[in-house]
N, C-alpha and C positions, 0 to 999 in steps of 0.2 A: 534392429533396435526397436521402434515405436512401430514398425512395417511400413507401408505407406504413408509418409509423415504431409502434413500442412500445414503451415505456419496460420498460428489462430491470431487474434489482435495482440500487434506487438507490445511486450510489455505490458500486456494488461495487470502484471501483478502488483506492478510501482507505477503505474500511468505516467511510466516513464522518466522516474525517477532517478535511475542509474545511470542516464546521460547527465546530469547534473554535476556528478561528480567522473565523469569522462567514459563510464564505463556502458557498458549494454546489458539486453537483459532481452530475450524472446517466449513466446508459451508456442508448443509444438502439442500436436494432440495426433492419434490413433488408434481407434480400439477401441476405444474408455481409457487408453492409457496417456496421460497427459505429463509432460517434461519440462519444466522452469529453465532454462540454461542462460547463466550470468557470466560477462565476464568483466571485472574490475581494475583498476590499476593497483596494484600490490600496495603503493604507498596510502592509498585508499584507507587501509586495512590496519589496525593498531597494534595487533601480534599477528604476523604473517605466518611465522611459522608453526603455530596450529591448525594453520587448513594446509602444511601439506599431507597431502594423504588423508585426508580426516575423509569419515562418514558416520552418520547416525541416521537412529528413525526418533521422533522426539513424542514420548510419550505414545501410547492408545492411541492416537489420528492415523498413526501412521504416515506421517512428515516424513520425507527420509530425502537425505542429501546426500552427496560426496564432492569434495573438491579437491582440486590439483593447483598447485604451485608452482610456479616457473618465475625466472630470475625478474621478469618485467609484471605478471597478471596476476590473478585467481581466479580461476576458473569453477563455478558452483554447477552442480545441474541438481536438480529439485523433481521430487515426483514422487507418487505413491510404492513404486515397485523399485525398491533398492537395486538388486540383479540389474534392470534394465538402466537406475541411472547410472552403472557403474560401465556398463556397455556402452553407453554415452559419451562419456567420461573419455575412456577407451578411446573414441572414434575422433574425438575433436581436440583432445590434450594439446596434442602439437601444431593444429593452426590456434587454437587459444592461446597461445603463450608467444604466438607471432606480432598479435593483433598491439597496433601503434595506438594505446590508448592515453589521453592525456587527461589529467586529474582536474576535475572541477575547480572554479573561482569560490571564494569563502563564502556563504550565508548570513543571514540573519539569524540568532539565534530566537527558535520557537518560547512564546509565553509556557509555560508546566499547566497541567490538566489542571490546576487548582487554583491558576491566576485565570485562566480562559472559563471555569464554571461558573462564575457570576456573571462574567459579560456575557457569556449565550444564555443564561435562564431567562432573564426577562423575554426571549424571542419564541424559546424553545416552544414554550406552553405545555410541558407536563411537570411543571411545580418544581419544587427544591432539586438541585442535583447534588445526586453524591456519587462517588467513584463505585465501580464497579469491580467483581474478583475479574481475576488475567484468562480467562479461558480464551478471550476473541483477540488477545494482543496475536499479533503475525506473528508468527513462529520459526519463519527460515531463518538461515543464517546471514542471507544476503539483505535482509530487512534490518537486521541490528545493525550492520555495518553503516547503511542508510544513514540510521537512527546517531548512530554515534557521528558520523562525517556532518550532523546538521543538516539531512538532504529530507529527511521524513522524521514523521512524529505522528501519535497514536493516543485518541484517548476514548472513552467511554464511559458513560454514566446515566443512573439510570432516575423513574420519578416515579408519580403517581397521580395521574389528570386528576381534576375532583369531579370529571363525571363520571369515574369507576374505580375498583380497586385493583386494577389489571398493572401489571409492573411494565410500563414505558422505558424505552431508551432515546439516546443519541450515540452515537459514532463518529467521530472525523478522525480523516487523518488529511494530515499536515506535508503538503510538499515546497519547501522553500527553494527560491530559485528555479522551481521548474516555470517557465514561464505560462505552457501549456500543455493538455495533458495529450498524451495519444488515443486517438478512435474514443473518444468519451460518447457512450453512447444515451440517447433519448432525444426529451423535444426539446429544441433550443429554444433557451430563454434569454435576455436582454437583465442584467442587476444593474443598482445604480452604480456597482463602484468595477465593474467586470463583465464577461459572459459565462453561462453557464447551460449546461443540459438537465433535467430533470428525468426520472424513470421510475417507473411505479415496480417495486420488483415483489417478489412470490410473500403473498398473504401465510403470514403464522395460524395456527390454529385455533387461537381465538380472535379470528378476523379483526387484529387492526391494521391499519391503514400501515403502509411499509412503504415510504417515498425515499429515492435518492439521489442527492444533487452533485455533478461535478460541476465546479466554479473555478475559474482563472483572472487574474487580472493581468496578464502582460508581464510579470514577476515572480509570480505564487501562485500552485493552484491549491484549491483543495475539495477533498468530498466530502459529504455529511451524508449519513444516512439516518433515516428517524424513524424507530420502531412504536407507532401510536400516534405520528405527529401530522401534523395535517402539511398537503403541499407545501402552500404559501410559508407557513414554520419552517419547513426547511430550508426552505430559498432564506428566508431572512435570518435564518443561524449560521448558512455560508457566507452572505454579504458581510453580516458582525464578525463570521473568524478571518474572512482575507484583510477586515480592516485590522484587526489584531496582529496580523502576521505583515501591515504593513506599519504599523506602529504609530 
């Protein structure tokens, strides 16, 4: 399959989001070749029988899935190299479809990216927000299903600091019910209403500042990441959305 496999931080793709709603989710790496493998409670899922047998690649990225259906699961595996996740697929079908999983308790439903852009701009500090095109919405399959069960939610929007004319963002996404995320990695910070970690990740090419926060309060967690925004901004765009998500 991957050759010698290791399991990388688990769930780092939904910070463990798919226990929320009973199911699991792993990232396995090898090579350069790196494998998403989800597995859901079938009731989870709102037309079940579209993922059996299903596989695509979605668009140019080269996203590419396949999943398998069994009387109780859904089984997803996710990766760059279709062949190998179908090999995947293959190998683990029939303990997937064994596995005793139990469907998530209801959520709160998430505010819309257009109730939550005014209560973040005043913190943000790169001016007006307006939505952004869909190019960085998540793209698996196993992300919509999230999306749809009320377990995850995705926005983005972008601005214009007035000390430059350089295009600024924001990013969160939205995990209701998780109470905490997995392996959230950076320096642990203290919020007034949570905890959270900070991380300065890879400078774009016209060096602005690129920080980002994972935050939980014991219910909710969420991330924000801020293309342009300074630390402290993003810490207090996450304190303003988990109090939104706690209503």
């Amino acid at each position: 399959m991957l050759g010698s496999t290791e399991p990388l931080i688990p769930e780092e793709e939904y910070r463990g989001a798919a226990r929320t709603v009973g199911g699991i989710s792993c990232t396995w790496a090898s090579g350069g070749n790196v494998a998403v493998i989800s597995v859901l409670p079938r009731a989870t899922i709102t037309e079940p029988t579209e993922m059996n047998n299903s596989t695509d690649c979605i668009n140019s990225l080269g996203h590419c899935f396949v999943s398998r259906l069994s009387e109780a699961n859904v089984l997803f595996v996710a990766g760059w190299d279709d062949q190998i996740n179908r090999t995947i697929a293959d190998e683990v079908e029939v303990h997937a479809a064994t596995l005793e999983l139990v469907g998530g308790a209801a959520r709160t439903a998430v505010p819309d990216c257009e109730e939550l852009a005014p209560v973040l701009e005043p913190v943000a500090g790169i001016g007006a927000l307006s939505g952004l095109g869909t190019d960085n919405v998540p793209l698996r399959p196993v992300w919509h299903i999230l999306a749809d069960a009320g377990a995850a939610h995705f926005c983005v929007w972008g601005g214009t600091a007035s000390t430059n004319s350089l295009l600024h963002a924001v990013y969160i996404w939205a995990y209701p019910g998780l109470s905490e995320p997995r392996a959230a990695a950076g320096e642990r910070r203290a919020l007034s209403n949570g905890d959270a970690t900070l991380r300065e990740i890879s400078q774009n090419s016209d060096d602005l500042p690129n920080f980002e926060v994972t935050a939980w309060d014991g219910v909710n967690t969420v991330v924000v990441s801020g293309r342009g925004m300074r630390a402290d901004a993003v810490i207090e765009t996450s304190e303003r959305l988990l109090e939104a998500l706690a209503g």
